[in-house]
N, C-alpha and C positions, 0 to 999 in steps of 0.2 A: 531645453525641454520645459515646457509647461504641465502643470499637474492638475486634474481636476480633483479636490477631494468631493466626496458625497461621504456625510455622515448623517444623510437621511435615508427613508424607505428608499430603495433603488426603480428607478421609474419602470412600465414592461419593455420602453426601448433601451434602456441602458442592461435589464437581462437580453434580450436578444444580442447585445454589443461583447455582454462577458462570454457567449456562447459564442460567440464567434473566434474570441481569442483565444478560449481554449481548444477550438478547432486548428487555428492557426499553430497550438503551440504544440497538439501532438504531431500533426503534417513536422514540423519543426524539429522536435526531439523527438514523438514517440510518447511513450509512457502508458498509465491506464485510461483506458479507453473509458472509463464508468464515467472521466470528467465530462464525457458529452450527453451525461445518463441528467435530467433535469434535476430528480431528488437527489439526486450525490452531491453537481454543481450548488445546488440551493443549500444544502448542509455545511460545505465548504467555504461558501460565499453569502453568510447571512445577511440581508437586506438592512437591516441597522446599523450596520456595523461594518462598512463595505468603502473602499477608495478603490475607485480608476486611474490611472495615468496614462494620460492623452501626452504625445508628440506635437510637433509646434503644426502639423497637419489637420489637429487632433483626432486620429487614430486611436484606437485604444492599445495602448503597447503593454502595459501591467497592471493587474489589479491585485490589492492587498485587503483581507476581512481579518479582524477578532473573530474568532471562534467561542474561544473560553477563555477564561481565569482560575489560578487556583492563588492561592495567601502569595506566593511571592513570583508568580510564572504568567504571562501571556502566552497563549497558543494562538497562530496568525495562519492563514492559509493564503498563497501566492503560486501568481502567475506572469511568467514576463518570457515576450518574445525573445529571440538572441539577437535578434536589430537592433537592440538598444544600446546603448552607449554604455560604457562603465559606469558614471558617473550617477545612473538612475537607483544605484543601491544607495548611496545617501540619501536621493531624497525617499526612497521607501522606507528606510531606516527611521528620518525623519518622520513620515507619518505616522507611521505604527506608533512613537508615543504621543500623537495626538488622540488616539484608539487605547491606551491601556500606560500604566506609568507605572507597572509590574518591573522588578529589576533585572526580570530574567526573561530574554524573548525568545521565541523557539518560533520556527519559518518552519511549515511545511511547502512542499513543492512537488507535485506529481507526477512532474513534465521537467525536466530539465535536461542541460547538457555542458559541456566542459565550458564554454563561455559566458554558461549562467552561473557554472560555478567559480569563476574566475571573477565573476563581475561582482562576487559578494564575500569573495575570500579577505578582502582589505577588512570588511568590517560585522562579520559573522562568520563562527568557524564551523563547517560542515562537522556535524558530529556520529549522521547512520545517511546509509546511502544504501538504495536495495537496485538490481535490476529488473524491469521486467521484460516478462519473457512467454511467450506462446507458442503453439504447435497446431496446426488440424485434428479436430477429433479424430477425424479419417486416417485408415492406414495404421494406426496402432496396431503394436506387436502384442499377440493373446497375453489375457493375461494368467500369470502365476499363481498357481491353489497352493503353494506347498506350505505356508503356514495359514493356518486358518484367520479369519476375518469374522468380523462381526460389525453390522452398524449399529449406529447410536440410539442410543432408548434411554428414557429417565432411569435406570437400574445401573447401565453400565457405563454410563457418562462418568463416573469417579475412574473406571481405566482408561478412560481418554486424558484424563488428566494425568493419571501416572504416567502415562504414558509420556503426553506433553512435558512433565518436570523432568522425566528421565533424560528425555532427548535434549533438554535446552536449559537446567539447570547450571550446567559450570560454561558457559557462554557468559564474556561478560555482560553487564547490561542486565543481565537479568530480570527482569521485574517482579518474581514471587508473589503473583497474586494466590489468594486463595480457591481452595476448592468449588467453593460454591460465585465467587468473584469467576472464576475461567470461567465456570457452566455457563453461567448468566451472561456473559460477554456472548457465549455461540448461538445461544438457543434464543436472544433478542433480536436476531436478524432475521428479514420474513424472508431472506434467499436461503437459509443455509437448508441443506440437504439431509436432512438426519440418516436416512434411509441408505445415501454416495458416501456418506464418512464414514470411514473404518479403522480398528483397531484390533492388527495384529496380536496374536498372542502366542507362546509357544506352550507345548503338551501341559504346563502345569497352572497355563491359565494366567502368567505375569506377561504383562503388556510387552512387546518386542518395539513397538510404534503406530503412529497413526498418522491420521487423513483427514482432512475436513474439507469438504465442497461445497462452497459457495457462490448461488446464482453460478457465474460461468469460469468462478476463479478455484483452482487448488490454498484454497486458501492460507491451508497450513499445512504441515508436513514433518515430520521429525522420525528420526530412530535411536534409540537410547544406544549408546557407545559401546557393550560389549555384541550387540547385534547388526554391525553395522559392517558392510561389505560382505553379507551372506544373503541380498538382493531381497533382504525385507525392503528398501525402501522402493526398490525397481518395481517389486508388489504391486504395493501403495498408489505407487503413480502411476504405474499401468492401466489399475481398477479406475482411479479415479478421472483419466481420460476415457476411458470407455463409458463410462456415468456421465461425463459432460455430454458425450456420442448420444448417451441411450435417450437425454435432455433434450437434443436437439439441440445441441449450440456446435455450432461450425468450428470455433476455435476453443483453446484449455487456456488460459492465462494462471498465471503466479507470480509473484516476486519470491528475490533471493537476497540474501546480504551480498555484497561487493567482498567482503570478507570472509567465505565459505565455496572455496573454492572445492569442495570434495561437490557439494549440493551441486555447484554449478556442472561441472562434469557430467552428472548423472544427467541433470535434466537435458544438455546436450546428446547424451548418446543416445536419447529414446524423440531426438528430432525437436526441441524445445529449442529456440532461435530470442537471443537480445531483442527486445524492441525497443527499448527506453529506458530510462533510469531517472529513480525518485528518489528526494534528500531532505536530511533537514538540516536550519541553519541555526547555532544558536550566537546570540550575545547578551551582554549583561551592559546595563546604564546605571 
């Protein structure tokens, strides 16, 4: 195989050529559909900072970007066909430290499947893996009043976070950001729905769980553990299919952890179907 690096501005026909691969690679795996969105791909794949790999065809079969840095981490976003040969996780390995000489590399991957992850298990070890997963707005079962709901407003944004720590707190992994760290995470996207996200409360007014809708995805979703299998969360995701409905988006999309199989369940019996599965890779040089 032959590799083209570009570690310059990416030409407009080498963007048309990564829009294409990632056409090729949900047809292929599946995964979020936002990668054929231009502003997502262009975020993922910064123009500076950006390698193709071409086949001896020259095909574009992978492409690999720097994203960010933090004191001792590269973060990289990637894309690779399953036609490729094992062998192409070296030399992507390879590139990536011509992009960043961080000790610690971290692979996102939107799109993938068992033989991308096989092609990178010798030399980067899979460390979170989510499925996604979608439904039709359409045909949703009514949804459930019986604990009250409220959307988000700058007031009651501090209970979407209780809510969020309750439900996802003893998960390992954790991340413990702060109060005003979560807010700012939800309320900087110009898709998120204030008005479609909801948080559950029961008679005394303590968060039960919550909802967040974004653009066409459930974004988030949680229920704090002693409220859980009393169909707060069946709620949640009911409303917030119907909100994607009331949107006008044809389909609900969300990821899940591969390791949550109670979430997976649920989202199953209200008609939610696999479409893909997205991973990250990490190694250390």
């Amino acid at each position: 195989m032959t590799s083209a690096f570009i570690t310059r501005r990416a030409t407009p026909d080498e963007r048309v050529a990564l829009d294409k691969l990632a056409a090729k690679c949900l047809d292929a795996h599946g995964g979020l559909p936002q990668l054929l969105d231009p502003d997502f791909a262009a975020a993922l794949f910064p123009d500076d900072a950006l390698i193709l790999c071409r086949d001896a065809t020259q095909q574009l079969v992978a492409a690999l970007a720097l994203t960010h840095e933090s004191d001792d981490s590269a973060f990289f976003s990637l894309l690779i066909l399953p036609t490729v040969t094992g062998d192409i996780a070296t030399e992507i390995f390879a590139a990536a430290e011509t992009l960043s000489t961080r000790r610690v590399q971290i692979f996102r991957c939107e799109s993938v499947n068992p033989r991308t992850t096989d092609a990178f298990s010798p030399a980067g070890e899979q460390f979170f893996s989510e499925y996604v997963m979608s439904r039709p707005t359409h045909g949703m079962v009514p949804v459930d009043f019986s604990n009250p709901t409220h959307p988000w407003t700058d007031d009651n944004a501090p209970l979407f976070f209780a809510a969020y720590q309750g439900s996802f707190r003893e998960r390992p992994g954790f991340p413990d950001p702060s109060q005003e760290e979560w807010i700012a995470d939800q309320v900087e996207s110009e898709e998120f729905h204030r008005e479609w996200s909801r948080v559950a409360l029961d008679e005394s007014g303590t968060p039960l769980g919550f909802v967040l809708v974004d653009d066409d995805q459930i974004w988030q979703m949680g229920v704090i553990p002693a409220a859980r299998r009393q169909g707060v969360g069946r709620q949640l995701l009911t409303h917030a299919v119907h909100a994607l409905g009331a949107l006008g988006k044809p389909d609900a999309w969300l990821n899940v952890n591969l390791n949550n199989p109670a979430a997976i369940a649920l989202y199953e019996s209200v008609g939610f179907e696999v479409v893909g599965q997205r991973s990250r890779f990490r190694r250390e040089i």
